[in-house]
Every structure is written in structure tokens, then in C-alpha cells.
C-alpha positions as CSV (number, residue, x, y, z in Angstrom):
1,X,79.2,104.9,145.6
2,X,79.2,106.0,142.1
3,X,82.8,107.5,142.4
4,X,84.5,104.6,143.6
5,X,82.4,102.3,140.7
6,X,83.9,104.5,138.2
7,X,87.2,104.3,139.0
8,X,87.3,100.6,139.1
9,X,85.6,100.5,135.0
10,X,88.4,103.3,134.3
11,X,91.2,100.9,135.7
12,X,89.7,97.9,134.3
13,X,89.6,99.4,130.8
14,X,93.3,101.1,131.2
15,X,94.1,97.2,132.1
16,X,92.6,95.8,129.2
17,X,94.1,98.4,126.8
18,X,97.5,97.7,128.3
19,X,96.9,94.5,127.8
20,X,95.8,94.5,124.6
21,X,99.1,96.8,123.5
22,X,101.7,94.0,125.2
23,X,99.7,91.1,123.6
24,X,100.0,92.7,120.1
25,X,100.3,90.2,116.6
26,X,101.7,91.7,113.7
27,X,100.8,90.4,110.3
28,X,102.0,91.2,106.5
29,X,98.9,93.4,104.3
30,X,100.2,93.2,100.7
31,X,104.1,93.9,102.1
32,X,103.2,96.3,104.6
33,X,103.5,95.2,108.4
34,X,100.0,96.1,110.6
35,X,99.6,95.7,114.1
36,X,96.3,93.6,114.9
37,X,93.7,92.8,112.7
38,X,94.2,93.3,108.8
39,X,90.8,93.1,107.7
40,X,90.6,96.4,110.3
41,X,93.6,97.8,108.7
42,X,93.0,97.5,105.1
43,X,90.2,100.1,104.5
44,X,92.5,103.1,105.6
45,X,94.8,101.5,102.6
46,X,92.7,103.5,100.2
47,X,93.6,107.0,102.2
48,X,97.5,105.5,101.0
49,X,97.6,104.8,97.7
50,X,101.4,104.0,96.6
51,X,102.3,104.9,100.2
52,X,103.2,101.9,102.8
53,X,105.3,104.0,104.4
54,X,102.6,106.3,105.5
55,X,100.0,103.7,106.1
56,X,102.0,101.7,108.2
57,X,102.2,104.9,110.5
58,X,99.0,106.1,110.4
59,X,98.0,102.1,111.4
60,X,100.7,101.4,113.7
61,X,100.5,104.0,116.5
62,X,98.8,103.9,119.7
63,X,98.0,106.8,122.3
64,X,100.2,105.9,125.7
65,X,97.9,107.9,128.0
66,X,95.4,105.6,127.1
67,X,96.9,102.4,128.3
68,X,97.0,103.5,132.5
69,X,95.2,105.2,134.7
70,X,95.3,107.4,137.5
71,X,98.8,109.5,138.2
72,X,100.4,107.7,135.8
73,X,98.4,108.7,132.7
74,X,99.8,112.3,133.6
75,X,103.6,111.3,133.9
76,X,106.0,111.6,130.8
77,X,108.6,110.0,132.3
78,X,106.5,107.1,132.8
79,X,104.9,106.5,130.0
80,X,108.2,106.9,128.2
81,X,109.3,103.9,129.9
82,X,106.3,102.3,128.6
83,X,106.9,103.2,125.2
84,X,110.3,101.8,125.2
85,X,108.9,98.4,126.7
86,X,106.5,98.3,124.2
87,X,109.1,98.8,121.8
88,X,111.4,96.0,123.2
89,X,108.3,93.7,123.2
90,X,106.9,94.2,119.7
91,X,110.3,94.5,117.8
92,X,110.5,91.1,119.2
93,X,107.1,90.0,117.9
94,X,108.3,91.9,114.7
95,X,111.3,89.8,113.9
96,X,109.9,87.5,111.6
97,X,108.5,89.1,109.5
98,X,111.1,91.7,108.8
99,X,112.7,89.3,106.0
100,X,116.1,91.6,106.3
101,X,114.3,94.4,106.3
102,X,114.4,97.4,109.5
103,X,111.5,99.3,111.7
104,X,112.2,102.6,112.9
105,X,109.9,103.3,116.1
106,X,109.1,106.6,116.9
107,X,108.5,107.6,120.7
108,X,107.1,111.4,120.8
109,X,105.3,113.8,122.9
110,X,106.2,117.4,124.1
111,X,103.7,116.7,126.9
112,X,102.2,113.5,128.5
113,X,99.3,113.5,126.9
114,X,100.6,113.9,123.9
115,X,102.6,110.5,123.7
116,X,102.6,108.3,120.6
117,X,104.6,105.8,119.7
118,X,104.0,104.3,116.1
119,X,106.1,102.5,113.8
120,X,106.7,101.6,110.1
121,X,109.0,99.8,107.7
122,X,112.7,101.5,106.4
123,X,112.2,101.4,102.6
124,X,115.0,102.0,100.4
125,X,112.6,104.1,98.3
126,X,109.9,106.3,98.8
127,X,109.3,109.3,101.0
128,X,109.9,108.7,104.8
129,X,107.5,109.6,107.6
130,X,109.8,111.8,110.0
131,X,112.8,113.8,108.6
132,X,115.8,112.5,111.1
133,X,117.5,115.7,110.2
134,X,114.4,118.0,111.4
135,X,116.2,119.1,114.8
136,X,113.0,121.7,115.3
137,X,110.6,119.2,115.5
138,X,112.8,116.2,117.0
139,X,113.7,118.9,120.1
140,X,110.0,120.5,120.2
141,X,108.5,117.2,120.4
142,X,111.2,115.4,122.1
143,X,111.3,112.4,119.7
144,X,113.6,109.2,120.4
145,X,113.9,106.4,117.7
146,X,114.6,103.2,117.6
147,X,115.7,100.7,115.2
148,X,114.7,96.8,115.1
149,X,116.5,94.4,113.1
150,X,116.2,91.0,113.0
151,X,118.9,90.7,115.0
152,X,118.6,93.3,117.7
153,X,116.8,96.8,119.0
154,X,118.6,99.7,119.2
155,X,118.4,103.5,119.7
156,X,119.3,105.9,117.1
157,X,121.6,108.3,118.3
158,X,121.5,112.2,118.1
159,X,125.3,112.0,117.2
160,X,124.9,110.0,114.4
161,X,121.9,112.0,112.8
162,X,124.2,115.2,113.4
163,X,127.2,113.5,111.5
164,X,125.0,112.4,108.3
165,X,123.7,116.6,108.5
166,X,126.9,117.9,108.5
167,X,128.1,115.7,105.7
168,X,124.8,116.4,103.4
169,X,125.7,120.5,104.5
170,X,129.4,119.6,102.9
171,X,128.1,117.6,99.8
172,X,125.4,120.4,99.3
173,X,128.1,123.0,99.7
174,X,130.3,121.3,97.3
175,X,127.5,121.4,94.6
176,X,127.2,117.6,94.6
177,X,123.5,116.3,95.4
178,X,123.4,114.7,98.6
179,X,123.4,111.0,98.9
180,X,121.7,108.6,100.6
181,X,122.0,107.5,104.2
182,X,121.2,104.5,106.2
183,X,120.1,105.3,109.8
184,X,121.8,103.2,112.3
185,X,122.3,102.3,115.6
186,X,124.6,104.6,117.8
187,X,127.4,102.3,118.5
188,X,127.5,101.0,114.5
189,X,129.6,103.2,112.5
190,X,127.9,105.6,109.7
191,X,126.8,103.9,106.8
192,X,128.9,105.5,104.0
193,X,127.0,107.1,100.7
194,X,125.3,105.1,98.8
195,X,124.3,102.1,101.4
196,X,120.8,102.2,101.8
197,X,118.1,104.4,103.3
198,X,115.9,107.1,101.0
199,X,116.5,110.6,99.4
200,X,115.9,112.2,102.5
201,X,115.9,116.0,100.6
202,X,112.3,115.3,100.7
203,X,112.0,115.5,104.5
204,X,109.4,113.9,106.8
205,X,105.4,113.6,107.2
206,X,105.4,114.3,110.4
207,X,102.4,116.3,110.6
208,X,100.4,113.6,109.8
């Protein structure tokens, strides 16, 4: 009898927790964008002094194994699809309070049980969370992107990412400083120098 009990509070909590993740609110912290709560959210702000970027990552990610149960919790390929809901779901949720700004979501795990999706806010300035051009890590931890505008969501495409590396390799090559890139959708056409996005010479925080 205790088997069978167990699995039904296991269920019931994967339930909830999915739940929970589909039924998300998003509300603005002091320009930053934080899923649930703020009050919850605000006392990690401390560990992110002058850093949104990072703090709306760090906030912003959930554990997919955690939301099902059973065979399920086990399967990549499933919870990718659930990652990719969620991502339709809250970029929708998202939309107004973007203001013309972007999200980039991040889908990642080299293993089920290692799959996170989190998201933050594209700044113009300031350091960015993942390096886009870090091949290594995007392949080792088989990372897909997506980008939410108010307008639309939208996968980032390996072919674009390639382009704006090749072009920094040519600029650098030249002895001219690299520019900076706007990520975009892979059927938009690569934003030229100059239009947007951060100095990306810094790379990523990944590790985080």
C-alpha cells in the first residue's frame, strides 16, 4: 500500500509544479522582468549588483525534470517539447511588458536531467549571459534559443550565429575591433554592424 500512495503524492506534486510553470505571471523589479513573486525575487538582487542581466537568469529558470513524473522525467526529447511550450506560453505572457525590448530563452541540457530553460532581457549594454558564438558549449550542452518580441517567437538559428562569427573572425583579422550584433530570428536577415545587441568580446556567463 505504501508504493502505490507514493506514487499518487509524486504525480500530484509533478501536476502542481506543471501547473504552476504554465500558469506563470511575470512582473517588472526595478526594469528587470521576474517570473512570479517579486518580493521572492528581490533578495537575490543583492547577489547582482549592476547586473539585470544575470539576475534575470539566475530568477528566471526552472528545472524541467521537475514538472512530470514517471518515464517522462527521464526523456530529453520530451521534456524538450515542454520547454519549447513553455516558451511559446510565457513569451506570450511576456509581451507586455517587453516595451520594444527582446527575451532570449535558453533551452539546455546534455542529458534529461539536466534541462533548464531560463530566460532574460537583450540589453544593448552590459555583459550577456551565454556567448552565442561559444560553439563548445552550445554543442556539449545542446542549447536552442529563442527570441520573443512583441510581435512574435522565434528560434535563433545556428546559421545565423555562424555568419555574425565568421564576419567578427574577418573584422578581427582586418585589425578593426569587432562590432556589435543583434541576434535575430533565422528567416530575418543579419542585422548589419552597429544595430543593436552588446560587445560580445566579452563572451557569456554560462557557468552560472
Amino acid at each position: 500500500m505504501v508504493k502505490p500512495r507514493s506514487r499518487r503524492v509524486t504525480a500530484s506534486r509533478s501536476v502542481r509544479g506543471l501547473l504552476e510553470a504554465l500558469e506563470a505571471t511575470f512582473h517588472d523589479l526595478d526594469g528587470c522582468i521576474v517570473a512570479g513573486d517579486p518580493a521572492s525575487a528581490r533578495p537575490h538582487a543583492a547577489a547582482f549588483p549592476g547586473d539585470p542581466t544575470g539576475l534575470e537568469a539566475f530568477v528566471n529558470h526552472i528545472h524541467l525534470p521537475d514538472l512530470v513524473s514517471g518515464p517522462s522525467s527521464s526523456d530529453r526529447q520530451t521534456l524538450a517539447r515542454l520547454g519549447k511550450a513553455l516558451v511559446r506560453v510565457w513569451g506570450e505572457r511576456l509581451r507586455p511588458l517587453l516595451r520594444g525590448r527582446t527575451a532570449l530563452f535558453i533551452l539546455s541540457g546534455r542529458l534529461a536531467r539536466d534541462m533548464t530553460l531560463r530566460f532574460h532581457i537583450e540589453r544593448k549594454d552590459g555583459r550577456p549571459w551565454l556567448d552565442q558564438l561559444d560553439d563548445q558549449f552550445i554543442r556539449r550542452e545542446r542549447v536552442n534559443l529563442y527570441r520573443v518580441t512583441e510581435s512574435e517567437v522565434r528560434e535563433v538559428s545556428c546559421r545565423f550565429r555562424n555568419w555574425v562569427k565568421q564576419r567578427g573572425r574577418q573584422l578581427s583579422e582586418s585589425g578593426r575591433r569587432p562590432a556589435a550584433y543583434e541576434y535575430v530570428a533565422h528567416s530575418e536577415e543579419p542585422a548589419r554592424p552597429g544595430q543593436g545587441g552588446g560587445e560580445q568580446g566579452q563572451g557569456g556567463r554560462h557557468s552560472r
